[in-house]
N, C-alpha and C positions, 0 to 999 in steps of 0.2 A: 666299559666304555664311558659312564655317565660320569669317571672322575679326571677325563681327559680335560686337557684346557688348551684355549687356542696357542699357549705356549709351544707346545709339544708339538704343534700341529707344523703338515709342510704344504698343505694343499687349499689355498682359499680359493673361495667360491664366489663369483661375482656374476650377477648378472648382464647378458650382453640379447643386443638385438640384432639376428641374424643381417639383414642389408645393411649393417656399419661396419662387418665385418671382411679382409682384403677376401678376394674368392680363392687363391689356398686353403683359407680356413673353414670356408662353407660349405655349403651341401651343393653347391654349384662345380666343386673340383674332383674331375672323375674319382680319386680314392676317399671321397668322403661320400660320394654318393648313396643314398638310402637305397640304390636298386641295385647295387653293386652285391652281386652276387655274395661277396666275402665280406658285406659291412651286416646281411640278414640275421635276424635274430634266429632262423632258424637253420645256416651255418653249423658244423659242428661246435667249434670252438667258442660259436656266441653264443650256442645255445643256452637255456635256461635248465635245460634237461642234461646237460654234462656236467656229470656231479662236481668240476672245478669250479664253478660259474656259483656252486650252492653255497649260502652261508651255511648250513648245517656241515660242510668238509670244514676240519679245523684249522685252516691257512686261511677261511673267509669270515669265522667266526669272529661275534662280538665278543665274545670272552678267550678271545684272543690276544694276549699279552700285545703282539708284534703288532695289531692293528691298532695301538693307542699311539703309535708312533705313527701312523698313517693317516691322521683325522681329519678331516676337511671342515673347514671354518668360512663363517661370513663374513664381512666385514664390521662386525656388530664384534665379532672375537666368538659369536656362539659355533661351538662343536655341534655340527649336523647329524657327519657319519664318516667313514670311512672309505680305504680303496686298497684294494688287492689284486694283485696282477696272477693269470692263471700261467700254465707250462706255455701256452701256445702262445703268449706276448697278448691276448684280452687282459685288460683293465677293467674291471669291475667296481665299480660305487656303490655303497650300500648305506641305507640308515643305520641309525644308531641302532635300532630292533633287527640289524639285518636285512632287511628285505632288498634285495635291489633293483635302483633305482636307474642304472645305467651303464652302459658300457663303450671301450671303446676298442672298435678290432684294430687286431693288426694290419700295419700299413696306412691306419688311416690316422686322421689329426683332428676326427670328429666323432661323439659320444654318440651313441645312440639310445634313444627310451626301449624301455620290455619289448612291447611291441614295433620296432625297427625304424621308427619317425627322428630324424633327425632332432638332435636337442642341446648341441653347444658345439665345442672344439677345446682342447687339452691343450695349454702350453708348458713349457718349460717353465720354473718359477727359479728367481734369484737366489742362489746358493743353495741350489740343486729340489729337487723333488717338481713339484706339478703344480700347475693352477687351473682352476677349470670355471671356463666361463661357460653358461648354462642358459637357456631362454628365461624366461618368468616362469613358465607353464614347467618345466623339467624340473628347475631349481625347487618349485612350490611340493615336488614330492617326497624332497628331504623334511 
């Protein structure tokens, strides 16, 4: 991963603050909700403990060919980390080390931290892939 560049990259990272955002995209619209039974971290499909969700399976790994095409950048151009989507349609973010940093379930259009606190919202990005606006505090763990 560490000779990725934000070339290659389809997913920039931008910081946003939650109340600039339309309530679609917040934690205020019922499928983005943090109490929302299917946005919890500890959900099957979000969980941390379903071996999809691990970077150690080799569809999540950093030495993962396919995930240098998946990079998430700042606006600086620096490579953070990456994202990998599981079988169940989870979206997972992960550092460059792997570890992750965030996810976002199904159905929803908002990421959530390890522990299930609301922590940005996923758009669509110009000619195709994702962009992901992040709080200060979610972003800072990449």
């Amino acid at each position: 991963m560490a000779a990725a560049t934000a070339l290659q990259a389809d997913a920039p990272l931008f910081v946003i603050r939650q109340g600039d955002l339309p309530f679609d995209l917040g934690p205020g619209a019922p499928q983005n909700q943090p109490a929302r039974p299917s946005n919890s971290p500890h959900a099957a499909a979000n969980s941390a403990a379903n071996a999809a969700n691990r970077s150690t399976t080799y569809a999540n790994s950093p030495t993962n060919p396919a995930n240098e095409r998946r990079v998430i950048y700042t606006a600086r151009g620096e490579v953070v980390g990456y994202y990998a989507a599981n079988g169940a349609g989870v979206l997972n973010l992960f550092d460059l080390g792997g570890r992750r940093v965030a996810y976002r379930p199904r159905g929803s259009k908002s990421l959530f931290s390890a522990d299930g606190r609301w922590c940005g919202t996923v758009a669509a990005a110009q000619g195709g892939g994702f962009a992901f606006g992040m709080t200060a505090e979610c972003a800072r763990r990449f």
